[in-house]
N, CA, C and O atoms as a GROMACS GRO file, in nm:
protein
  508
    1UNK      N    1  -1.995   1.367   0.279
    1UNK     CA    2  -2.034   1.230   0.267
    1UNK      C    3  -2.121   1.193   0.387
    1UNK      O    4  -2.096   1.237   0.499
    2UNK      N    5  -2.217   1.116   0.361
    2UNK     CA    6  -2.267   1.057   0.449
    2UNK      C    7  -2.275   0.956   0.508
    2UNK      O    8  -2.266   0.863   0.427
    3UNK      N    9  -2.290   0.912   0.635
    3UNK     CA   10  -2.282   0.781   0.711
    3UNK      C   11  -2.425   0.797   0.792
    3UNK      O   12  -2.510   0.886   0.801
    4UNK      N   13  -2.407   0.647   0.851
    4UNK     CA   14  -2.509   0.621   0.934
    4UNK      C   15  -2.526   0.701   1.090
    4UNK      O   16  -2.433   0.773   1.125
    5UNK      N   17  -2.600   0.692   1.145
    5UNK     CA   18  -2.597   0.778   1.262
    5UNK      C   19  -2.482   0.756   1.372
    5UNK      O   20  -2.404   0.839   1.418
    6UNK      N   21  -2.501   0.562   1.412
    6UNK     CA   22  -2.377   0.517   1.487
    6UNK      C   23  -2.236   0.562   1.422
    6UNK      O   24  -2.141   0.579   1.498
    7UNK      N   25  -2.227   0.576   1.328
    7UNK     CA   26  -2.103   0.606   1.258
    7UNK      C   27  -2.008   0.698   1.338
    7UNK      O   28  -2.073   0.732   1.438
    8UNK      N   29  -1.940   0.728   1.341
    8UNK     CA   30  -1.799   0.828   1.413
    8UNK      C   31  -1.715   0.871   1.326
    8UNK      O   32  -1.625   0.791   1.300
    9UNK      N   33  -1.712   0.968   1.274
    9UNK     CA   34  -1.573   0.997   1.181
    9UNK      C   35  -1.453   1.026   1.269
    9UNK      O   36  -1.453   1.126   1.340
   10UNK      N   37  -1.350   0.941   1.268
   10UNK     CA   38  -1.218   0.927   1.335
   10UNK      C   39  -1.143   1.030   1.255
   10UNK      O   40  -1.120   1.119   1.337
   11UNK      N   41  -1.092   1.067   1.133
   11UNK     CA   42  -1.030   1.185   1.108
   11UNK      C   43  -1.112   1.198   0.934
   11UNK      O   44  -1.168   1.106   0.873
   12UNK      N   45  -1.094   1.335   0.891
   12UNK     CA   46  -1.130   1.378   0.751
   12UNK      C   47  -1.045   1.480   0.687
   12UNK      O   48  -0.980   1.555   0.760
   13UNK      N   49  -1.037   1.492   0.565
   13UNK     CA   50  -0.920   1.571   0.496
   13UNK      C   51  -0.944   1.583   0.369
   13UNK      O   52  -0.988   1.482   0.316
   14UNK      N   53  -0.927   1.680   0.299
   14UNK     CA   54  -0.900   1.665   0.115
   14UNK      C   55  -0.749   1.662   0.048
   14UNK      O   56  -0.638   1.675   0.100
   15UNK      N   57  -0.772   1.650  -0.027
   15UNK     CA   58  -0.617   1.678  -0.117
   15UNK      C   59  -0.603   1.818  -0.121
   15UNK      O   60  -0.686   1.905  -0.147
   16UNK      N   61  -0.479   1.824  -0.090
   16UNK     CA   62  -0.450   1.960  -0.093
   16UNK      C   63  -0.356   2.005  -0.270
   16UNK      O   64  -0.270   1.941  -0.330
   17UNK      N   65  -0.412   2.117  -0.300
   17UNK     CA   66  -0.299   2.187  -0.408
   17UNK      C   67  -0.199   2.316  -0.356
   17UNK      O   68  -0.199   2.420  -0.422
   18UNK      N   69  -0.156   2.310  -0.294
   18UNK     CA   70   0.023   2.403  -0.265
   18UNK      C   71  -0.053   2.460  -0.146
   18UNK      O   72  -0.071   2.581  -0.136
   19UNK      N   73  -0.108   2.356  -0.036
   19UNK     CA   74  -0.129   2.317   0.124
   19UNK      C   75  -0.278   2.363   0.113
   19UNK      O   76  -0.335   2.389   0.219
   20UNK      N   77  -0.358   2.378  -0.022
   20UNK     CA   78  -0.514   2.456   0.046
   20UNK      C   79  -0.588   2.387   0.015
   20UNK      O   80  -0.556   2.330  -0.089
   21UNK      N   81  -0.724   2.343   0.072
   21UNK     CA   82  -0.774   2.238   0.064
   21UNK      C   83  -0.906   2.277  -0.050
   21UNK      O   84  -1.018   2.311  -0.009
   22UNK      N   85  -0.870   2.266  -0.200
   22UNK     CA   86  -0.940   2.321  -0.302
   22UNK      C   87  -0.985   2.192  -0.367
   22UNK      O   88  -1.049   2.222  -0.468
   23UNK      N   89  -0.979   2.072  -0.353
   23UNK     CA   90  -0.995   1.999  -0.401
   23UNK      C   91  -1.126   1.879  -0.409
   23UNK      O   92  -1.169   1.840  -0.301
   24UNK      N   93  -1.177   1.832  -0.512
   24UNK     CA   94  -1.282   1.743  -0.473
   24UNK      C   95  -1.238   1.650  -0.432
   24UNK      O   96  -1.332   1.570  -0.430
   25UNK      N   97  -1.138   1.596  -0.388
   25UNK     CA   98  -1.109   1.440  -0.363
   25UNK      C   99  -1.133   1.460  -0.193
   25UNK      O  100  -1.097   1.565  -0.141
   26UNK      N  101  -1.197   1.352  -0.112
   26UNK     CA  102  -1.209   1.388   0.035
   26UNK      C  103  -1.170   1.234   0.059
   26UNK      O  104  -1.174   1.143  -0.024
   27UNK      N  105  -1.125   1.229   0.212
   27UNK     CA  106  -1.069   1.111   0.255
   27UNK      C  107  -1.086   1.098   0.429
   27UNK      O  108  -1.044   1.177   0.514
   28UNK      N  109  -1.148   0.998   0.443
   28UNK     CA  110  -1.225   0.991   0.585
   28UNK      C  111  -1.180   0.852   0.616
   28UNK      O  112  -1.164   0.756   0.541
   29UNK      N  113  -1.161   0.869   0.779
   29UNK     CA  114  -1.173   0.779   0.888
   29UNK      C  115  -1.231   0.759   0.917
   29UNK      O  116  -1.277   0.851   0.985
   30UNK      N  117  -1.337   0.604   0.923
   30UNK     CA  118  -1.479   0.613   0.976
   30UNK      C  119  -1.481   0.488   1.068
   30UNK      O  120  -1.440   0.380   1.024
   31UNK      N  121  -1.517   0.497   1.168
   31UNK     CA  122  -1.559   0.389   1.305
   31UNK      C  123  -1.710   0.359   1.311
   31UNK      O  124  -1.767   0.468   1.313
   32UNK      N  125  -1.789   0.271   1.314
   32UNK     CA  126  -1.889   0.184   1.348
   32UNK      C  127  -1.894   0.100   1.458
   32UNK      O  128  -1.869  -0.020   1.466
   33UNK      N  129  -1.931   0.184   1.547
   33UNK     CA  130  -1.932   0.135   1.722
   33UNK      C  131  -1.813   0.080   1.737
   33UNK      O  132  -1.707   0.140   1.722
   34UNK      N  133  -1.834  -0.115   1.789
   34UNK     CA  134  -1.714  -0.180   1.787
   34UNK      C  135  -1.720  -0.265   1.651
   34UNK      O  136  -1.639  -0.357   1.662
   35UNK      N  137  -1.781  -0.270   1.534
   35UNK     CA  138  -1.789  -0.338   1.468
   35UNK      C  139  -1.687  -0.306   1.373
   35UNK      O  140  -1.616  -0.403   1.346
   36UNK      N  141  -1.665  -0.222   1.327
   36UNK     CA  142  -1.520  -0.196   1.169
   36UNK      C  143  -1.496  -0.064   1.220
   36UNK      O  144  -1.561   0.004   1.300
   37UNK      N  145  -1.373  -0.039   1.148
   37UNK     CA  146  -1.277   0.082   1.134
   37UNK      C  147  -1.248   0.087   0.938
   37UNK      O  148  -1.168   0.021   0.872
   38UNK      N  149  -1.369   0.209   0.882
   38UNK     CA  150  -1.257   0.167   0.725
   38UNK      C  151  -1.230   0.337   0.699
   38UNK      O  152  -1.266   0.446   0.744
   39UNK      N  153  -1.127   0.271   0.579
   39UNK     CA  154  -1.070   0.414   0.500
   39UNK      C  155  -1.144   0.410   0.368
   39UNK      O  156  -1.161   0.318   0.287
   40UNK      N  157  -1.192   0.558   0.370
   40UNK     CA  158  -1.322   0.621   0.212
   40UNK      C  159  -1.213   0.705   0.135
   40UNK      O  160  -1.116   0.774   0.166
   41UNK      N  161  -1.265   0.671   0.041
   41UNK     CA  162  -1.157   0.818  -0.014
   41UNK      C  163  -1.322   0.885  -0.160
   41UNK      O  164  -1.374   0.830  -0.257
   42UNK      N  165  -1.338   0.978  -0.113
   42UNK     CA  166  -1.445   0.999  -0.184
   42UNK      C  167  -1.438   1.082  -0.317
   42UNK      O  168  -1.458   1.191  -0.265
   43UNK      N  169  -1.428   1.102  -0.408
   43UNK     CA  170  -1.335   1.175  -0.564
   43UNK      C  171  -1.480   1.183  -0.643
   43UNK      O  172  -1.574   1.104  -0.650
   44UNK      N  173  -1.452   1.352  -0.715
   44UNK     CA  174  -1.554   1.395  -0.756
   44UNK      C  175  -1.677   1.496  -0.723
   44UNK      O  176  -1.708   1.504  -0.604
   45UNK      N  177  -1.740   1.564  -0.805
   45UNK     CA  178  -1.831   1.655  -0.791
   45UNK      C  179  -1.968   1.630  -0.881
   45UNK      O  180  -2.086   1.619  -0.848
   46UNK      N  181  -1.933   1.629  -0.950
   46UNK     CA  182  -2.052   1.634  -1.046
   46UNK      C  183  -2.029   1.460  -1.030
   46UNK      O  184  -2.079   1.450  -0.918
   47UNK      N  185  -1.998   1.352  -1.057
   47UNK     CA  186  -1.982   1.279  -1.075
   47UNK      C  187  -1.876   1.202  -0.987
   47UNK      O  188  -1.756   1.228  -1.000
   48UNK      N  189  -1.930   1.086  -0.879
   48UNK     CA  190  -1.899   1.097  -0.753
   48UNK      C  191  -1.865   0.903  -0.794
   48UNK      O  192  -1.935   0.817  -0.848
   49UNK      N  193  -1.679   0.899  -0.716
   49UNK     CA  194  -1.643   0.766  -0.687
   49UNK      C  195  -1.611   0.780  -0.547
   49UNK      O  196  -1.548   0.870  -0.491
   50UNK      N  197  -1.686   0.637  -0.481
   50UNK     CA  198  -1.615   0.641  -0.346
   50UNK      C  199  -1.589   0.473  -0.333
   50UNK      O  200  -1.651   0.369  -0.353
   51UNK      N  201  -1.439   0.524  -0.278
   51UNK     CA  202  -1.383   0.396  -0.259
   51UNK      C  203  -1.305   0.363  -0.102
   51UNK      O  204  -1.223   0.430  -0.040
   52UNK      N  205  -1.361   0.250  -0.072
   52UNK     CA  206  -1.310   0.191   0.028
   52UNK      C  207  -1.267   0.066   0.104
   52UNK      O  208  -1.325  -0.041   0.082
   53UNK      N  209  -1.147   0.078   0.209
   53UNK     CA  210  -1.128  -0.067   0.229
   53UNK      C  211  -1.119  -0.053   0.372
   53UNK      O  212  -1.085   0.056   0.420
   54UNK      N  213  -1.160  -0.196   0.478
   54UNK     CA  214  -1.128  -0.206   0.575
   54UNK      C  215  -0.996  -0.221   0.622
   54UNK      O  216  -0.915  -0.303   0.580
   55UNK      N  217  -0.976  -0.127   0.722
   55UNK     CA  218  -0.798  -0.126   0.800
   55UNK      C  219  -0.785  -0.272   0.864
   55UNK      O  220  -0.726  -0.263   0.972
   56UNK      N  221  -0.809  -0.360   0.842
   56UNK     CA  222  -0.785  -0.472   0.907
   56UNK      C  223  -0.717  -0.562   0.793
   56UNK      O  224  -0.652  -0.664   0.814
   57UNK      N  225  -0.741  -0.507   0.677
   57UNK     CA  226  -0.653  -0.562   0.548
   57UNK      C  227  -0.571  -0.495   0.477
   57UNK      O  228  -0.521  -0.526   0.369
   58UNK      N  229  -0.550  -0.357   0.571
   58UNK     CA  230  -0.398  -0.276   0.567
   58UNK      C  231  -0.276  -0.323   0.592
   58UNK      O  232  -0.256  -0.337   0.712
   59UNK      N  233  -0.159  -0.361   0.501
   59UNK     CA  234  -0.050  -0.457   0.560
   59UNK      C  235   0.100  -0.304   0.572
   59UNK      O  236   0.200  -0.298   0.643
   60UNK      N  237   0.057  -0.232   0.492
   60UNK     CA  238   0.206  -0.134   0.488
   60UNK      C  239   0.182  -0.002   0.491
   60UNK      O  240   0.100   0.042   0.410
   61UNK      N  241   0.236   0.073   0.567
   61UNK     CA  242   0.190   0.245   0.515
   61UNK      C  243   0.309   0.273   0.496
   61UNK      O  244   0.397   0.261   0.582
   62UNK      N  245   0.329   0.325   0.348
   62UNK     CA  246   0.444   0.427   0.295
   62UNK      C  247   0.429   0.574   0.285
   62UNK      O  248   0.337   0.605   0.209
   63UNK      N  249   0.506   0.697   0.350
   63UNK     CA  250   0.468   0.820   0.352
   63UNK      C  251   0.588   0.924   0.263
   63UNK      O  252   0.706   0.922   0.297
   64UNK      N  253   0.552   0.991   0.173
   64UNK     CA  254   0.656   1.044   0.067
   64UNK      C  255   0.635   1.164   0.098
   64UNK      O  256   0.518   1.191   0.126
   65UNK      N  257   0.721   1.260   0.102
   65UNK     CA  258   0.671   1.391   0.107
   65UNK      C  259   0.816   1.499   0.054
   65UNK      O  260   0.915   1.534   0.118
   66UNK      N  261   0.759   1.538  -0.136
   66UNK     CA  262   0.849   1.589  -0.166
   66UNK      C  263   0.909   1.704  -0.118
   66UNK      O  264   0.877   1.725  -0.001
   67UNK      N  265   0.994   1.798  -0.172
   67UNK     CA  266   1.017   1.980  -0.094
   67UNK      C  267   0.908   2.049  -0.087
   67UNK      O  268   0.873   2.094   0.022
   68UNK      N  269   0.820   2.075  -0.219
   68UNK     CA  270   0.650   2.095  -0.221
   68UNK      C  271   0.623   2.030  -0.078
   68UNK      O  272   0.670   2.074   0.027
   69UNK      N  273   0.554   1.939  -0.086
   69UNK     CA  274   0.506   1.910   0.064
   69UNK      C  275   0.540   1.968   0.131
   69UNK      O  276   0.476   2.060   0.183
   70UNK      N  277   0.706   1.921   0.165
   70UNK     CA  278   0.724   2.013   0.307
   70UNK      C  279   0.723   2.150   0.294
   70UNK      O  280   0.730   2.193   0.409
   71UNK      N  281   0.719   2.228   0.229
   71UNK     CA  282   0.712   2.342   0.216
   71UNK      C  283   0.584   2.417   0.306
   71UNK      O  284   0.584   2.504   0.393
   72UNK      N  285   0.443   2.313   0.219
   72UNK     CA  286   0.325   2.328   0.258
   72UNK      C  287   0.301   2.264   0.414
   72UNK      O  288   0.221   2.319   0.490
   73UNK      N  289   0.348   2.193   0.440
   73UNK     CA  290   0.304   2.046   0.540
   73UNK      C  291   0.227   1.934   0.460
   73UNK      O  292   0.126   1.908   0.527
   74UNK      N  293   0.229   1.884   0.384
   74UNK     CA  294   0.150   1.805   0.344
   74UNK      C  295   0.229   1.662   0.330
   74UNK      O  296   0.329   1.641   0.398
   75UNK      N  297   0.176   1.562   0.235
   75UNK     CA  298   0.237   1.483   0.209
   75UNK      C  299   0.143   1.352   0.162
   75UNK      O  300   0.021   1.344   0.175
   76UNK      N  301   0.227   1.256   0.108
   76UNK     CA  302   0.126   1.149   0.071
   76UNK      C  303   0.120   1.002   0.115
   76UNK      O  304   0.225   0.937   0.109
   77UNK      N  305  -0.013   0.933   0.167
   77UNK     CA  306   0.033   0.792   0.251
   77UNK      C  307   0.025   0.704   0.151
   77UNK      O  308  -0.086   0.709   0.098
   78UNK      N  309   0.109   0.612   0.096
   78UNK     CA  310   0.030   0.509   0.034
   78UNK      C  311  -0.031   0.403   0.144
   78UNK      O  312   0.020   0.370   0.251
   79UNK      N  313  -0.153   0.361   0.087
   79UNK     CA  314  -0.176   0.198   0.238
   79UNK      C  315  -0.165   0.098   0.148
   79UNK      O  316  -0.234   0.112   0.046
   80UNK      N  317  -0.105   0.010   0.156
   80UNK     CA  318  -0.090  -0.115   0.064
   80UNK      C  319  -0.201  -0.256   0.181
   80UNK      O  320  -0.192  -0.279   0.302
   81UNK      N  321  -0.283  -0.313   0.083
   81UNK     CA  322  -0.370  -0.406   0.153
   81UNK      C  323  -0.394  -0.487   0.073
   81UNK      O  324  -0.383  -0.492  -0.050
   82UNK      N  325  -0.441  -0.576   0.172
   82UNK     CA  326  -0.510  -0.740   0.056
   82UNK      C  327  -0.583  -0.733  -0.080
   82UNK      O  328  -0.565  -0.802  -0.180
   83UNK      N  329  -0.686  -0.615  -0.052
   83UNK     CA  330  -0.833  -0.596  -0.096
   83UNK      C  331  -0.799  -0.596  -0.231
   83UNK      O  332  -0.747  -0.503  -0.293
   84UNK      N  333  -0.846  -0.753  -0.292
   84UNK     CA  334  -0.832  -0.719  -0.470
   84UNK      C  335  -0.873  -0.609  -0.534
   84UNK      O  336  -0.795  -0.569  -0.620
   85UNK      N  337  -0.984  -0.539  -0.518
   85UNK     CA  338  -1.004  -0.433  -0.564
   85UNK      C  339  -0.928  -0.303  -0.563
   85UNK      O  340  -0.917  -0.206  -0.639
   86UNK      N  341  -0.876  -0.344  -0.431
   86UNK     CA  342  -0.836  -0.213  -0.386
   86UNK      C  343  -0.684  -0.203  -0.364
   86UNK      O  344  -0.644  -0.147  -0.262
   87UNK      N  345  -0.583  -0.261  -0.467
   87UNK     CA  346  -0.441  -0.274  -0.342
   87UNK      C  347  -0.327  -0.179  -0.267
   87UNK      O  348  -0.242  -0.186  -0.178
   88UNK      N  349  -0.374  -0.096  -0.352
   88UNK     CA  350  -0.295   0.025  -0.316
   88UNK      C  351  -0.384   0.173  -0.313
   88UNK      O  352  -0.441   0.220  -0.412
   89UNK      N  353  -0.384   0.219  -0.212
   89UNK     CA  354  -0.457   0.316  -0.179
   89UNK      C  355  -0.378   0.487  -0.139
   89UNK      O  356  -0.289   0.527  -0.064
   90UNK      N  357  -0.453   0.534  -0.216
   90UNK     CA  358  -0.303   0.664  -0.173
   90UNK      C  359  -0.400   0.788  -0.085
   90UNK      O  360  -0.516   0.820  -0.111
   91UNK      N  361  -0.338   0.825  -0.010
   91UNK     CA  362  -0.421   0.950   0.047
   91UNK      C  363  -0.299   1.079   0.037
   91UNK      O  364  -0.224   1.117   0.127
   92UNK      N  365  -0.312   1.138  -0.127
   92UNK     CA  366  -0.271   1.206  -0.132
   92UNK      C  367  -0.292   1.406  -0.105
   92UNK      O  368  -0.390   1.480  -0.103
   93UNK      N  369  -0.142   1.430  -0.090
   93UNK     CA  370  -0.143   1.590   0.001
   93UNK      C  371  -0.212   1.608   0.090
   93UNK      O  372  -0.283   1.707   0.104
   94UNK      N  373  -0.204   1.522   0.162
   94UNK     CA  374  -0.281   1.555   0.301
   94UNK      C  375  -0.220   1.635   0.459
   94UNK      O  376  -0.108   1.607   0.503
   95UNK      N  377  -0.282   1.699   0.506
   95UNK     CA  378  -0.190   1.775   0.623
   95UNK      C  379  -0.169   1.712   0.677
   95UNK      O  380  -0.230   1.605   0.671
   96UNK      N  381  -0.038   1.737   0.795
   96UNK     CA  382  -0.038   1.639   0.879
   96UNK      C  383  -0.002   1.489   0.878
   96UNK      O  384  -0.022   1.397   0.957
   97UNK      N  385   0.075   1.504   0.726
   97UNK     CA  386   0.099   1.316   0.697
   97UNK      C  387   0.142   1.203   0.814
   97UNK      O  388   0.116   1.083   0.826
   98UNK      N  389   0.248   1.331   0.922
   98UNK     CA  390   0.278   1.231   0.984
   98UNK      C  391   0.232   1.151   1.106
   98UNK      O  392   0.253   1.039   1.153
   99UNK      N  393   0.141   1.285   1.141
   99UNK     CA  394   0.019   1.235   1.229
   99UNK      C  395  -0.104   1.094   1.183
   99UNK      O  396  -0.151   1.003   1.250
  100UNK      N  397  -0.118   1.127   1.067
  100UNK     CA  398  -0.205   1.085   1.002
  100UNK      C  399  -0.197   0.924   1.036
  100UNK      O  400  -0.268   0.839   1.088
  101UNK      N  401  -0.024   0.938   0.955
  101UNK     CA  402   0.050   0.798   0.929
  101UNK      C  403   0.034   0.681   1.055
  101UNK      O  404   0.023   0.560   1.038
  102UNK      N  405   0.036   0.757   1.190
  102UNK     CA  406   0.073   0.728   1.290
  102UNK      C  407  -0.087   0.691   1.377
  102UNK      O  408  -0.101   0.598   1.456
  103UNK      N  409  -0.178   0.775   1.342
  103UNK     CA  410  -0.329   0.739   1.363
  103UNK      C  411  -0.406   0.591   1.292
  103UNK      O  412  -0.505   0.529   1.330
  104UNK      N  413  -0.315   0.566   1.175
  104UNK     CA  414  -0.316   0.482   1.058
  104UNK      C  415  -0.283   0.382   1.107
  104UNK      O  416  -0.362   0.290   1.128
  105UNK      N  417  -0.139   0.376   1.140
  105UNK     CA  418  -0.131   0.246   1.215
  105UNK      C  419  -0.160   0.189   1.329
  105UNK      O  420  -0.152   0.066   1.328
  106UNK      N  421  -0.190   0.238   1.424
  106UNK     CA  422  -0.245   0.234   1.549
  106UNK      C  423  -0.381   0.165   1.516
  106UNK      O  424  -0.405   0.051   1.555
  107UNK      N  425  -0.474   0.243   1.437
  107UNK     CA  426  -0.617   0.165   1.413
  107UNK      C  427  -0.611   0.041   1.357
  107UNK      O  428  -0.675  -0.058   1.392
  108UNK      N  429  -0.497   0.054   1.231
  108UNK     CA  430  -0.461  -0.083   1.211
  108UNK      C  431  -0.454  -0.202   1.284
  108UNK      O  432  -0.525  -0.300   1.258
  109UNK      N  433  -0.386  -0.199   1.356
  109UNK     CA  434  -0.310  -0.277   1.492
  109UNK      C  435  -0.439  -0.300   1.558
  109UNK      O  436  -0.488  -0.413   1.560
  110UNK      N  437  -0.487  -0.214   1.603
  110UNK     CA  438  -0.651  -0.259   1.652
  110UNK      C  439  -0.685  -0.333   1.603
  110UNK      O  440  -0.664  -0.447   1.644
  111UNK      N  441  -0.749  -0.313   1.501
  111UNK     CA  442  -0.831  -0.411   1.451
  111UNK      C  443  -0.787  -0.556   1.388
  111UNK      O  444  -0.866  -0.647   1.360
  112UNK      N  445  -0.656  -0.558   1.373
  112UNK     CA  446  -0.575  -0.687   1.330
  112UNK      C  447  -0.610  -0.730   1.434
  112UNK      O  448  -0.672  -0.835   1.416
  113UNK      N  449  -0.600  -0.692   1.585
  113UNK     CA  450  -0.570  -0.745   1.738
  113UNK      C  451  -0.738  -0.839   1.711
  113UNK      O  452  -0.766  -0.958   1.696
  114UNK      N  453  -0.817  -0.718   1.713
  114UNK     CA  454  -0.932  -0.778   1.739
  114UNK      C  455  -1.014  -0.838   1.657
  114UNK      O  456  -1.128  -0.834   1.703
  115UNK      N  457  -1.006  -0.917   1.510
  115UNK     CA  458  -1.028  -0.966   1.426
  115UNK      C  459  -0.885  -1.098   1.419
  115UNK      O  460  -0.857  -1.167   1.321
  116UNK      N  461  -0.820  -1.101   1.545
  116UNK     CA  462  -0.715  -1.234   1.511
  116UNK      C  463  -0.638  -1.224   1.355
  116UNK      O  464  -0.596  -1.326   1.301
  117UNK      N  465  -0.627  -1.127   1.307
  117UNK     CA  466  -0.596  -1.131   1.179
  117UNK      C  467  -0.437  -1.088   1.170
  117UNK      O  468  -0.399  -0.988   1.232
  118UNK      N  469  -0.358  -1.157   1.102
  118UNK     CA  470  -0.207  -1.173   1.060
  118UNK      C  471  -0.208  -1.186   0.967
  118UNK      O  472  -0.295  -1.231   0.892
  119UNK      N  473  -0.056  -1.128   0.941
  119UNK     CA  474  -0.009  -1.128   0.787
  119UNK      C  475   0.154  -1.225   0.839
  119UNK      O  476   0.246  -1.219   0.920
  120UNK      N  477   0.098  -1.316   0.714
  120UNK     CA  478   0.245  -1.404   0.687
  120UNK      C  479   0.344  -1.360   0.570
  120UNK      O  480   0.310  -1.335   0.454
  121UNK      N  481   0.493  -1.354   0.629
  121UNK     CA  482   0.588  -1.288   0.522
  121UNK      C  483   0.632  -1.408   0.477
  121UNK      O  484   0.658  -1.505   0.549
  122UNK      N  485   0.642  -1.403   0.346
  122UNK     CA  486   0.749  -1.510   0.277
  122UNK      C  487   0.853  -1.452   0.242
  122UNK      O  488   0.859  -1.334   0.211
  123UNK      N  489   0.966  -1.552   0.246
  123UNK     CA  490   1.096  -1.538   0.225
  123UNK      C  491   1.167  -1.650   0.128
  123UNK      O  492   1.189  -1.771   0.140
  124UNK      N  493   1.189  -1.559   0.033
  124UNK     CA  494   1.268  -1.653  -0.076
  124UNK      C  495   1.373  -1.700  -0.048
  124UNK      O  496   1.442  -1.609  -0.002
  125UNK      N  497   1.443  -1.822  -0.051
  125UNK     CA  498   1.573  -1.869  -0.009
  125UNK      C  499   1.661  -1.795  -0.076
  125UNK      O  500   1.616  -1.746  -0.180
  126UNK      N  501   1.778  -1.770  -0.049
  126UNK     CA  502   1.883  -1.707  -0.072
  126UNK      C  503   1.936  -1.788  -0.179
  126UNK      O  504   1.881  -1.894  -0.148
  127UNK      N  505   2.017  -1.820  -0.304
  127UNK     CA  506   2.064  -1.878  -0.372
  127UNK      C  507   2.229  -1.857  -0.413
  127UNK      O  508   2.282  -1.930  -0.498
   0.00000   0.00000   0.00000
């Protein structure tokens, strides 16, 4: 995939099938100086979807990783975010989930910090 020159790829990966990375689906960390931090997930060969959302409207990372996985090292993040288009985002079999997970939220947190941006929880009254 391509980016702009300022661009930085912060981490990259494919889906893995039983830990080898055979797959068209690719999934990138990408930084733009100080301006954004987003997640691509790029799917396809002959016929190419790429989808993405900014980590600043990342609210949850869930990480599953069946016996398969661990077997391999792999595993899968979901990111749950605002982005109507986008609300649930999976970066599946990826190495390293838990690193990943942990790179994930950290950038998150960044950029919430530096975009003033919060998430409000509601709470249903108890009955």
């Amino acid at each position: 995939m391509k980016f702009d020159k300022d661009c930085e790829v912060v981490w990259h990966d494919r889906k893995r099938i039983l830990g080898m990375p055979i797959s068209f689906t690719r999934y990138y960390i990408v930084k733009k100086n100080n301006e954004w931090i987003k997640l691509f997930r790029h799917k396809g060969f002959l016929s190419s979807t790429i989808d993405e959302v900014n980590l600043y409207r990342c609210f949850d990372l869930t990480l599953k990783a069946s016996l398969a996985d661990k077997i391999f090292g792999t595993g899968t993040i979901k990111v749950e975010s605002n982005d109507a288009g986008l609300p649930d985002f999976y970066l599946m079999h990826i190495a390293n989930p838990y690193k990943v997970r942990d790179l994930l939220s950290n950038l998150i947190e960044i950029e919430r910090k530096k975009r003033r941006v919060g998430i409000t929880e509601f709470q249903t009254p108890q009955v």
